[in-house]
Chimera marker file (.cmm) of the C-alpha trace (Angstrom):
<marker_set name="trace">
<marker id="1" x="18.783" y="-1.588" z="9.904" r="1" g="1" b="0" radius="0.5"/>
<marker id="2" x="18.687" y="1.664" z="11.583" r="1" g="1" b="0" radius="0.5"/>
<marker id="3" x="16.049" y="4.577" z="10.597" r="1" g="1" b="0" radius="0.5"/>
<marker id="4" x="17.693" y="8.367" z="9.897" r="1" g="1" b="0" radius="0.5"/>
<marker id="5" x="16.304" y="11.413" z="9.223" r="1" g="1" b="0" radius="0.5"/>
<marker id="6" x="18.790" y="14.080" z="7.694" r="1" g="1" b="0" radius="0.5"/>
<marker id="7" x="18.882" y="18.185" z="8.156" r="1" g="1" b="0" radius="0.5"/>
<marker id="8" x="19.869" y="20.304" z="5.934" r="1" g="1" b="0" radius="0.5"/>
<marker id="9" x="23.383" y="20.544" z="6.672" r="1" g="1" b="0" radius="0.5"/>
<marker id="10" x="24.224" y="16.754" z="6.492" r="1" g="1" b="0" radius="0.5"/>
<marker id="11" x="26.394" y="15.330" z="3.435" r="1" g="1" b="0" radius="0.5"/>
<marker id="12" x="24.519" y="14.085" z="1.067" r="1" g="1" b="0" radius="0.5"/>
<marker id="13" x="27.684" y="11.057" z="0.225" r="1" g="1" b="0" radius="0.5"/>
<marker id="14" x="27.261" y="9.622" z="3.881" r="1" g="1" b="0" radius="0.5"/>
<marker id="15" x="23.230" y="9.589" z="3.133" r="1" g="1" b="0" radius="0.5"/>
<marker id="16" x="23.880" y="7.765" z="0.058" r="1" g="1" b="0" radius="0.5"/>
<marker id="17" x="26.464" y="5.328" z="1.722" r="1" g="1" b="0" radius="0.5"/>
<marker id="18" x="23.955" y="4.555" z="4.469" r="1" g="1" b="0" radius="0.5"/>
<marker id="19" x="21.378" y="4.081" z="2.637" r="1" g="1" b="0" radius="0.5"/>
<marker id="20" x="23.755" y="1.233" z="0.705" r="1" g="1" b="0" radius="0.5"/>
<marker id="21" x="24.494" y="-0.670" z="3.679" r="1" g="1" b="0" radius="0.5"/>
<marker id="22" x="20.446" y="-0.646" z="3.949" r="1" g="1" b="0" radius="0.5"/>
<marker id="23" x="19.707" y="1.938" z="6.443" r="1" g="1" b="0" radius="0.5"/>
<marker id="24" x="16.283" y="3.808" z="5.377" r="1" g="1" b="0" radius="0.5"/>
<marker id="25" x="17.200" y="7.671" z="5.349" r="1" g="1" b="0" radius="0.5"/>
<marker id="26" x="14.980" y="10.459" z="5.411" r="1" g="1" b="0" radius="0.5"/>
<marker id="27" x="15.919" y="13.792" z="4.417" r="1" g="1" b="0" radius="0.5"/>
<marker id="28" x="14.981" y="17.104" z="5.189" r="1" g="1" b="0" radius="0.5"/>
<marker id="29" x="14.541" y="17.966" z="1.558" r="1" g="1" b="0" radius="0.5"/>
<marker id="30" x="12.437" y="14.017" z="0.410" r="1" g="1" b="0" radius="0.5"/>
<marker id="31" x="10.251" y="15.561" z="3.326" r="1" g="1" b="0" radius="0.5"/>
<marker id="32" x="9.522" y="19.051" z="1.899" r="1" g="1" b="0" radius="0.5"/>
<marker id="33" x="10.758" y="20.427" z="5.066" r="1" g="1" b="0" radius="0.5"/>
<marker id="34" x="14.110" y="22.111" z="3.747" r="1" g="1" b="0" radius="0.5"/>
<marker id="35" x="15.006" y="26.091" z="3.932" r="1" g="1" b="0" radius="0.5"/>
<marker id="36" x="11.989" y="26.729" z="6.401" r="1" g="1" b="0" radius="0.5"/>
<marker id="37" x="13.881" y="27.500" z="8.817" r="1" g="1" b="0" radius="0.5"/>
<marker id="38" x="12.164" y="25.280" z="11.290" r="1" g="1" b="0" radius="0.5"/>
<marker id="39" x="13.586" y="24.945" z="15.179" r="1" g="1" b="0" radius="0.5"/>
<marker id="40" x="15.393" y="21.941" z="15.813" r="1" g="1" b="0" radius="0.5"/>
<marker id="41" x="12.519" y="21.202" z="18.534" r="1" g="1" b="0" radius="0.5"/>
<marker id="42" x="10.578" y="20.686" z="16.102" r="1" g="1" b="0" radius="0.5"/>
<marker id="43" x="12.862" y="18.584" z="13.572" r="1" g="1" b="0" radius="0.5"/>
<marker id="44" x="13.577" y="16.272" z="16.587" r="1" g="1" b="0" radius="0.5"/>
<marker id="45" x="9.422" y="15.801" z="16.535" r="1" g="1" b="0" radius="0.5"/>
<marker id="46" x="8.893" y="15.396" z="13.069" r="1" g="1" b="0" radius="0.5"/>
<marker id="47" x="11.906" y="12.999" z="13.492" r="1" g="1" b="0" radius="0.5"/>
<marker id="48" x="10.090" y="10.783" z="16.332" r="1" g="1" b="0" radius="0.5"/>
<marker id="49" x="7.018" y="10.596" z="14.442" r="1" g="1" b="0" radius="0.5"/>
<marker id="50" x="8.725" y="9.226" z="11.322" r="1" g="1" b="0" radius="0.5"/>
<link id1="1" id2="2" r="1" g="1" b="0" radius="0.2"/>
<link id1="2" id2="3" r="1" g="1" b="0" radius="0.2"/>
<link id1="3" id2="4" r="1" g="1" b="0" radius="0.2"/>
<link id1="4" id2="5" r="1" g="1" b="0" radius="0.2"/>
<link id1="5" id2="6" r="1" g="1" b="0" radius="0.2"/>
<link id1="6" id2="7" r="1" g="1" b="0" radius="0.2"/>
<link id1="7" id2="8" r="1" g="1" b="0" radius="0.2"/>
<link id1="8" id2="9" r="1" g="1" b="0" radius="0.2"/>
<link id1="9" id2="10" r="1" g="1" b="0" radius="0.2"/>
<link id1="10" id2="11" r="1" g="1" b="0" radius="0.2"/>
<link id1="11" id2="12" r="1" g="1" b="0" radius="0.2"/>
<link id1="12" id2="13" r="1" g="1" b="0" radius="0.2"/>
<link id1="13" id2="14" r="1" g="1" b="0" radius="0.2"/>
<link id1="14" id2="15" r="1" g="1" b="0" radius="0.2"/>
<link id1="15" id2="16" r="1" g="1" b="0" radius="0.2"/>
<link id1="16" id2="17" r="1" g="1" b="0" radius="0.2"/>
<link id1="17" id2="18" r="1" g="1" b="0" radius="0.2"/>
<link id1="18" id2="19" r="1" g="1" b="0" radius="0.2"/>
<link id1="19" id2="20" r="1" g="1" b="0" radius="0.2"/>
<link id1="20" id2="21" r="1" g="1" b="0" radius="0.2"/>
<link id1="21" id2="22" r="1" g="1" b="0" radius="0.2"/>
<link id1="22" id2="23" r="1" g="1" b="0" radius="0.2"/>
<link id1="23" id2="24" r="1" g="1" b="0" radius="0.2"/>
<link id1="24" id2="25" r="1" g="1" b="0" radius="0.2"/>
<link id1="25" id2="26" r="1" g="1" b="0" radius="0.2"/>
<link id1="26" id2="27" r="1" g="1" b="0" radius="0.2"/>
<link id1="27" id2="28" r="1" g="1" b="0" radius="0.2"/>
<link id1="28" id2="29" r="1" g="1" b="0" radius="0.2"/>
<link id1="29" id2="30" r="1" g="1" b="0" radius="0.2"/>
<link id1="30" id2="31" r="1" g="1" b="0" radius="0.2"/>
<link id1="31" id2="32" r="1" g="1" b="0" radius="0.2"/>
<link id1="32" id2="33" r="1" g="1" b="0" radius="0.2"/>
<link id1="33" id2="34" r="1" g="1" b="0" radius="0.2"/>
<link id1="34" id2="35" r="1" g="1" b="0" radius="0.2"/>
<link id1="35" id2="36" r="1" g="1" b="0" radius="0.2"/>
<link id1="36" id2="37" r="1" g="1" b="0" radius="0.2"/>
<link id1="37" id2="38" r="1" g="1" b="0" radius="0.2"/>
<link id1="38" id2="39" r="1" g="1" b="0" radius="0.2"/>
<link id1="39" id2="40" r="1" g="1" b="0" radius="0.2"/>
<link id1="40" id2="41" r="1" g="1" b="0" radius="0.2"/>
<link id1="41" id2="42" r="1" g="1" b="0" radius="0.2"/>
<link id1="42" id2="43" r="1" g="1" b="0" radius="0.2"/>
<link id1="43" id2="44" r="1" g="1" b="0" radius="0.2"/>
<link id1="44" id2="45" r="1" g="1" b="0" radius="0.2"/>
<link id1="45" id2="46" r="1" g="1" b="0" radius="0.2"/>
<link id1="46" id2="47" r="1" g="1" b="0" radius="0.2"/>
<link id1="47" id2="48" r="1" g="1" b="0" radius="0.2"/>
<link id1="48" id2="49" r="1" g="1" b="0" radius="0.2"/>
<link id1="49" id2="50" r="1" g="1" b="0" radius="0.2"/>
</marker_set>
């Protein structure tokens, strides 16, 4: 099982199919983190602490 964390911009259908062949996904908008505009710096960060 592999850990993913989703922007904004990533379809929704291949979060859901991961998540059914048991991958844990995080997205941008489960985190509260979605249209803020935030640097992609700082996604990776938020990503590596997850």
């Amino acid at each position: 099982m592999a850990r993913f964390y989703a922007d904004e911009q990533f379809p929704f259908p291949v979060v859901e199919l991961l998540r059914s062949l048991g991958h844990d996904v995080l997205t941008v908008q489960e985190a509260g983190k979605a249209d803020q505009s935030i640097p992609d710096d700082e996604v990776l960060v938020f990503a590596i602490s997850q």
